[in-house]
N, C-alpha and C positions, 0 to 999 in steps of 0.2 A: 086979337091977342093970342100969341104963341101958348098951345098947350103946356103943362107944366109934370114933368117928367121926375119919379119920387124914387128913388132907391129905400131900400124898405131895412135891410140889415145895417146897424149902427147907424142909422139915419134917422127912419121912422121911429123905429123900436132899438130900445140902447141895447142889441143885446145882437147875437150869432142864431138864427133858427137852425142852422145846419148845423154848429155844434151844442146846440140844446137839447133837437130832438136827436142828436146821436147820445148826449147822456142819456135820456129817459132807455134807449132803443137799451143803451146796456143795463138800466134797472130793471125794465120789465119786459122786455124780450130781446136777453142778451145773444142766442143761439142768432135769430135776424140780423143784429150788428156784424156778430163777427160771419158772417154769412156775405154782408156785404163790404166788410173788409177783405175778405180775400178776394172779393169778384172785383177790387178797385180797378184793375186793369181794362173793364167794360167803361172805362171813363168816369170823370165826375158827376157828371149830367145823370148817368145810372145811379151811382153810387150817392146822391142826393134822392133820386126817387124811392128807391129801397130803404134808406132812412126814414123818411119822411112816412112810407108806409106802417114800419115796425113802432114808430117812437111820435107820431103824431096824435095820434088817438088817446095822450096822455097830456099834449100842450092845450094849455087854452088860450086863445090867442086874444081876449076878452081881459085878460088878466098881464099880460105882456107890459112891460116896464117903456110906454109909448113917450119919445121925447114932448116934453109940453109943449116947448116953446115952436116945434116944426108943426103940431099940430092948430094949433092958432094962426101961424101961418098961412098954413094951406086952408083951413079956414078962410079967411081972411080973403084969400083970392078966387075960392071957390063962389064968393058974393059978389065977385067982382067980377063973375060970370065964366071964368077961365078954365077950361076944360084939364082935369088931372086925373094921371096915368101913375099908376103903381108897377114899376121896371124892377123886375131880382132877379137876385143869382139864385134867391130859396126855390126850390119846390114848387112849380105851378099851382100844385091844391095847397100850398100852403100859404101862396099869395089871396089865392080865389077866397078863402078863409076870413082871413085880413080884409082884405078888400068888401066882402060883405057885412065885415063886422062893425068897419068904418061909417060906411053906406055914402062917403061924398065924394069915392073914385068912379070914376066914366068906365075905368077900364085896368086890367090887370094884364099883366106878362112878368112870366115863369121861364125855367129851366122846364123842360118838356121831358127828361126822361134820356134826351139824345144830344141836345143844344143847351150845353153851358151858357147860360146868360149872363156871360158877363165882361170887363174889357172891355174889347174891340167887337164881339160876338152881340152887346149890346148896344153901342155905339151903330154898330152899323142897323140893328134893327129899327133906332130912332132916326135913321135919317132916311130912311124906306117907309118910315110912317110917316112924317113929318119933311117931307124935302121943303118946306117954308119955312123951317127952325122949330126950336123948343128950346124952352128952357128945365133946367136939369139941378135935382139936390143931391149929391152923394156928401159921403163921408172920410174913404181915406184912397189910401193910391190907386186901388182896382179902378179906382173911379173915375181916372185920371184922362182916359180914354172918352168917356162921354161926355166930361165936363169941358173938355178940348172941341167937342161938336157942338157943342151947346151954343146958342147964340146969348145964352143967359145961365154963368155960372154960377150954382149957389151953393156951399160948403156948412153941414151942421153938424156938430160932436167931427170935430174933424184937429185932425195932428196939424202944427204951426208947417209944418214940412211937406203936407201937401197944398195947402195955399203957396209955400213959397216955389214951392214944382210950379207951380198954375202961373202965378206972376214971372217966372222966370221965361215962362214960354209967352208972356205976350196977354195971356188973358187975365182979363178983370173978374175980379171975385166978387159976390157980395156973401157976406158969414153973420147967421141969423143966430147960430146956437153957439155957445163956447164949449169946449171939451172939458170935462169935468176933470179933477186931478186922479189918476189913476193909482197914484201911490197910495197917495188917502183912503182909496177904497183898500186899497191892497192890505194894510195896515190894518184896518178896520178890521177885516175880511181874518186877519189873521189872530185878531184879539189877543195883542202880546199883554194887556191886563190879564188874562186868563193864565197865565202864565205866571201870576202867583202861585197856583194850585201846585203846581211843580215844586215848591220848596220843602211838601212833603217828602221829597225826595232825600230832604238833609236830617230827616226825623231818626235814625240807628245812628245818626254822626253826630248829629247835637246830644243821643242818651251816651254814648260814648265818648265823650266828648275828652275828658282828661286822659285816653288810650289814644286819639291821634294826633298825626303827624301834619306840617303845613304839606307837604306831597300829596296829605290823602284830603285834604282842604281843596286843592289844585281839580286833583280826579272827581268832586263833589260838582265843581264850578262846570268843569267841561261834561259833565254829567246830566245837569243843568240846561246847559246849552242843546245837548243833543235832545232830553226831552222836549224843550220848548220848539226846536223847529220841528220834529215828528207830532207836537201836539196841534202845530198852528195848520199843519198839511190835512191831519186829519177832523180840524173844525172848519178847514175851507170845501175838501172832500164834503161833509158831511151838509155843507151849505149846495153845493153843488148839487147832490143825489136830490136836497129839500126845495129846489128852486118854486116848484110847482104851490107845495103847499105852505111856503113860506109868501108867498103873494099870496095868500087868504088870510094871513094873521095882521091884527092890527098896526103888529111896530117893525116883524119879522121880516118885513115887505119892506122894511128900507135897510135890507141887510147888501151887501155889495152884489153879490150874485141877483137876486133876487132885484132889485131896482137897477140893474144895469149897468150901475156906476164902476165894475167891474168887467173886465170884457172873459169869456168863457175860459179865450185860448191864454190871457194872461195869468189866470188863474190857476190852470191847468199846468201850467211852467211850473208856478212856485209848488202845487202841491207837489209836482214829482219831484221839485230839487229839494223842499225840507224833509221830503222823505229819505232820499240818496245821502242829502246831508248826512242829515240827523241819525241815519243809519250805520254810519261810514265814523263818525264820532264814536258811535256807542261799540261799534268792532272794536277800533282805538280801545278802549277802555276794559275791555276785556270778554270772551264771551259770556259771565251769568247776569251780566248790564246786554248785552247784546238778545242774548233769550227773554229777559224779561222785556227790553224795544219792541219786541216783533211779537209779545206776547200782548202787550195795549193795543198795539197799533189792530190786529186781530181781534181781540175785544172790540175795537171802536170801530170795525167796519161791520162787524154781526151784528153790535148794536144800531150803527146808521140804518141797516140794509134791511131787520128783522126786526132783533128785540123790541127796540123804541116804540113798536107798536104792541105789546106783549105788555098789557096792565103785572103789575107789584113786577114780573120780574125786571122789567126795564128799570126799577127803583132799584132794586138788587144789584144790578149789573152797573148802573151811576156807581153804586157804592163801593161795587170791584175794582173798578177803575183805580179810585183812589187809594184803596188799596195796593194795588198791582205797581204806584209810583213809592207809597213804602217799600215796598219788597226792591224792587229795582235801583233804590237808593241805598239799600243795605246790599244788593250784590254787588253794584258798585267798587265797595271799601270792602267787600268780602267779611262782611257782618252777617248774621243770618236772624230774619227778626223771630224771635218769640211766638209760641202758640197762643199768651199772653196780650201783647202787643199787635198781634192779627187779629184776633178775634174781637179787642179794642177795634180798631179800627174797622173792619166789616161793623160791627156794629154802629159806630160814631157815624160814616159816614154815609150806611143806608138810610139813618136817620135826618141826615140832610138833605139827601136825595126826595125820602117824602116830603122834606119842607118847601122843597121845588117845585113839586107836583101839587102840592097841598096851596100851596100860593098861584100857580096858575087855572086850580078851579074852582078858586073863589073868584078870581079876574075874572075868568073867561065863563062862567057855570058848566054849562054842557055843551060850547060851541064847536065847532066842526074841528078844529085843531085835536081838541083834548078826545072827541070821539073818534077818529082816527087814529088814535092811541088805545081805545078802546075801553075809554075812560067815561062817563057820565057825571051829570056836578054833584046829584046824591053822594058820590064815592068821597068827596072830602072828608066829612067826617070818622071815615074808616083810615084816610092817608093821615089823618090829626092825630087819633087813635095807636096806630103802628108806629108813626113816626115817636113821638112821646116815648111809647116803650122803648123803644131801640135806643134812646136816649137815656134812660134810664137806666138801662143793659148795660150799655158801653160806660155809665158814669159806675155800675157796682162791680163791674168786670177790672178797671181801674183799682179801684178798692183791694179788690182780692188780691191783684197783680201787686200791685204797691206791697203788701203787710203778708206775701207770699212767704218772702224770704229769700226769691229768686231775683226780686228787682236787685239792676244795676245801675239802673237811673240815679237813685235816691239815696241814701246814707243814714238820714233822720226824720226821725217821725213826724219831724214841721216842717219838713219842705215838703214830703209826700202830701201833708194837709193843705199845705198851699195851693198847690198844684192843683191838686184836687180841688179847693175853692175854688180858684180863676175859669178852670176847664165845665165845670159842672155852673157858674155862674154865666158865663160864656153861652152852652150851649141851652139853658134854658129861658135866655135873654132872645136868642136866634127863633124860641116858640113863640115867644110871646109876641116879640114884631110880626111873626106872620099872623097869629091870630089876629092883631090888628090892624093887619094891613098894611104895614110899612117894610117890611121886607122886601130885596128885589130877586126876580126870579130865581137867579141863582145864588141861594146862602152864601157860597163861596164867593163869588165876585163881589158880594154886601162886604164881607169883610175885609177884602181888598181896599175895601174903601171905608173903613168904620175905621173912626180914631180909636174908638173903644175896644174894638179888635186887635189893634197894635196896641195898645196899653197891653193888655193881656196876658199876648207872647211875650213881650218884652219883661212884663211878671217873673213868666215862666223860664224863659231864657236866665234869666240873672238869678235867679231859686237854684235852678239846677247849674248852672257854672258856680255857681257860690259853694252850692253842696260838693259838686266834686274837687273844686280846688280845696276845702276844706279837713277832705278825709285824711 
C-alpha cells in the first residue's frame, strides 16, 4: 500500500499557520514581524522560520480548527495499516508540533529555514521518497503540482477549480471534504446584525427632527453606510487579534476566524477594504464625520489590543464607543450634541455594557475567558451593583435634561413623560432578563431582536414626531 502523503494548511487544519502565526508575531512581538518583513528578500523559507520563531509560542496547535472529516480519514487508513506523512509549506517545528500532537503520523516534512516546501519543491521531494508512488491530500492550487505526481489524488476543503485544473489534465480525483461556503463565514464574520448599533448615529437627527432636510436624510444614510463597513472591519480585526482565545470559549470557537471557516488571507482583504471603504465615505461626508471615523476605529483597536483586559475600564470604554457613534452622527448634519445628551449616554450605555459582563459571569463564573479579562465570578455582584446605578443615572439625567428648559426634543410635558416611561421601562426590563438569565451577551444585539424593543422605539419615534410636528 502506497504511503499517504497530507498537506497540513487548509487541508489538515482549516486555517494558514503562516498567516496566523504572523498575526500573533504582530500582537505580541510586533518589532520580530516587522524585522522579518523587511528581511523578505532572504526568501520565503527564511521569512516562514523567523515567523514561526517570534509568533509560535502563542499558537496552540492542540486547539487548531482540524478538518473532521480528513481526520477520520486518515484514521481510517492509518488501520488499515498505511504508512502517513505530514508534507508543508509551514514551518518544520510547526509541522514536528502537529505531528506530535496527532501521534498517528510516521513522519513529518517542513520548510527548513532555506527550502520552500512547496509546489514543485514538494513534488519532487515525494518522488525522492517514494519513487513507488504515493498518494497525496491537498487543498488548492499550490497543490496542483504534487497532486499531478501522485498516483492517488485526493482534494479536501478544496475550490470546484482546482479539481477541474486536475480533471482537465487527465487526473482522477477523489474529494472526501466539501469546501464550506466562504461567504457565509465572511458574513457572519462581519455581523451586519450588529449593525443595528449604528442607528445611534440618527439619534441629533431624529431630536431635530422637524429642522431637516431630505439632503441631510441622504448624508445620515451614507453615514450609515460608512460606519457599518469600518464597524464590520473592526469586529473582524478584533476576531483576528482573539483567534487563540476565541478557541477556549464554548460558542466563540465557532466564530469564522476562529473555526476556520474563514480563511486568514480572505479576511484580511475585507478588513482593509471596509476600512478604505468606510473611510473614503466618511471624507465624503465631510471632515467632523471623518474625525469622529478615525476616532472609533482608534478606540476599538486600544480596546481589542489593551483595554478589553482592563476590568471596569473596558466596561467604560463599550460605553464610549456608543457614544462616540452619537457624536459622529451629530457631526455628520453639523449638529453638536448636548452636555445633556452625552453625559445621558455615557451613562445609558456603560450601564449596558455591565449588563454584558454581568451576563457573561454568571455564564461562564470564573473561567479562563472572563480571567483573562481580569475578571473573577465573585465580581458579578459588583457589575449588577454599578450597572443598576448607571441606569438609574442616565434615567435622572433624562429627567433633569427634559424639565431643563434646554430640551429641544420635547415641547410638552407628555411627551417628555412618555418618553421617559418607555426608555426607563425599556432599560430596566434589559436588568431584569439578565438577572434571570435570559438576556444574550450582548444587550444591544438582544434588542436587535426583541419585538418589544421595536415596540418601544417605535413609541418613541412617533411621541417625538408627533410633538414636533405639532409645535
Amino acid at each position: 500500500m502506497k504511503p499517504l502523503c497530507v498537506d497540513l494548511d487548509g487541508t489538515l487544519v482549516r486555517t494558514d499557520l503562516l498567516l496566523e502565526t504572523f498575526v500573533l508575531s504582530l500582537r505580541y512581538a510586533p518589532m520580530k514581524a516587522m524585522s522579518a518583513v523587511l528581511r523578505l528578500g532572504d526568501g520565503k523559507a527564511a521569512f516562514k522560520r523567523r515567523i514561526a520563531e517570534a509568533g509560535a509560542a502563542h499558537l496552540s496547535v492542540e486547539r487548531l480548527p482540524y478538518n473532521p472529516t480528513v481526520i477520520s480519514y486518515l484514521e481510517e487508513e492509518r488501520q488499515k495499516g498505511r504508512r502517513l506523512e505530514l508534507v508543508s509549506g509551514s514551518d518544520q517545528s510547526l509541522v514536528d508540533r502537529v505531528v506530535e500532537h496527532l501521534g498517528f503520523f510516521d513522519a513529518g516534512f517542513g520548510s527548513d529555514g532555506h527550502r520552500n516546501l512547496t509546489r514543485e519543491a514538494k513534488s519532487e521531494l515525494l518522488r525522492q521518497h517514494h519513487p513507488s508512488g504515493f498518494a497525496y491530500i491537498g487543498n488548492d492550487m499550490a497543490d496542483v503540482a504534487p497532486l499531478m505526481a501522485a498516483s492517488e489524488a485526493v482534494c479536501a476543503n478544496a475550490p470546484a477549480r482546482l479539481v477541474s485544473e486536475l480533471n482537465s489534465r487527465g487526473k482522477t480525483v477523489t474529494e472526501i471534504a466539501p469546501r464550506p461556503s466562504v461567504l457565509a463565514a465572511a458574513l457572519q464574520g462581519m455581523r451586519l446584525h450588529q449593525w443595528g448599533k449604528n442607528l445611534l448615529l440618527f439619534t441629533s437627527f431624529g431630536l431635530s427632527l422637524g429642522q431637516q432636510s431630505l439632503s441631510s436624510l441622504l448624508v445620515m444614510l451614507l453615514a450609515f453606510l460608512a460606519f457599518g463597513l469600518v464597524a464590520s472591519a473592526t469586529y473582524l480585526l478584533n476576531d483576528l487579534f482573539d483567534i487563540e482565545s476565541d478557541r477556549l470559549h464554548p460558542t466563540k470557537r465557532e466564530r469564522p476566524f476562529a473555526s476556520g471557516r474563514l480563511p486568514v488571507a480572505v479576511g484580511s482583504v475585507l478588513i482593509i477594504s471596509g476600512l478604505l471603504v468606510g473611510l473614503g465615505l466618511a471624507a465624503a461626508i465631510g471632515p467632523p464625520f471623518l474625525i469622529a471615523t478615525g476616532v472609533y476605529i482608534l478606540v476599538t483597536l486600544a480596546y481589542s489590543l489593551m483595554l478589553k483586559s482592563v476590568p471596569v475600564l473596558d466596561v467604560l470604554v463599550l460605553g464610549l464607543l456608543f457614544f462616540i457613534r452619537v457624536q459622529a452622527g451629530a457631526a455628520a448634519i453639523g449638529e453638536v450634541v448636548t452636555p445633556w445628551l452625552g453625559t445621558f449616554s455615557l451613562l445609558f450605555f456603560s450601564s449596558l455594557a455591565f449588563a454584558k459582563r454581568y451576563v457573561e459571569m454568571v455564564r461562564e463564573g470564573g473561567g479562563d475567558s472572563l480571567m483573562r479579562r481580569g475578571y473573577v465570578g465573585e465580581d458579578r455582584s459588583l457589575a449588577l451593583a454599578f450597572g443598576a446605578a448607571l441606569a438609574v443615572a442616565s434615567l435622572l439625567v433624562f429627567l433633569l435634561y427634559a424639565f431643563s428648559g434646554e430640551s429641544q426634543a420635547f415641547s410638552s410635558v407628555n411627551a417628555t413623560m412618555v418618553c421617559f416611561g418607555v426608555v426607563a421601562y425599556w432599560v430596566i426590563r434589559i436588568w431584569f432578563k439578565a438577572v434571570r438569565g435570559e438576556l444574550h451577551d450582548d444587550p444591544v444585539v438582544f434588542a436587535v431582536k426583541d419585538k418589544v424593543s421595536y415596540a418601544t422605539a417605535a413609541v418613541i419615534l412617533v411621541v417625538v414626531v408627533f410633538d414636533q410636528w405639532t409645535r
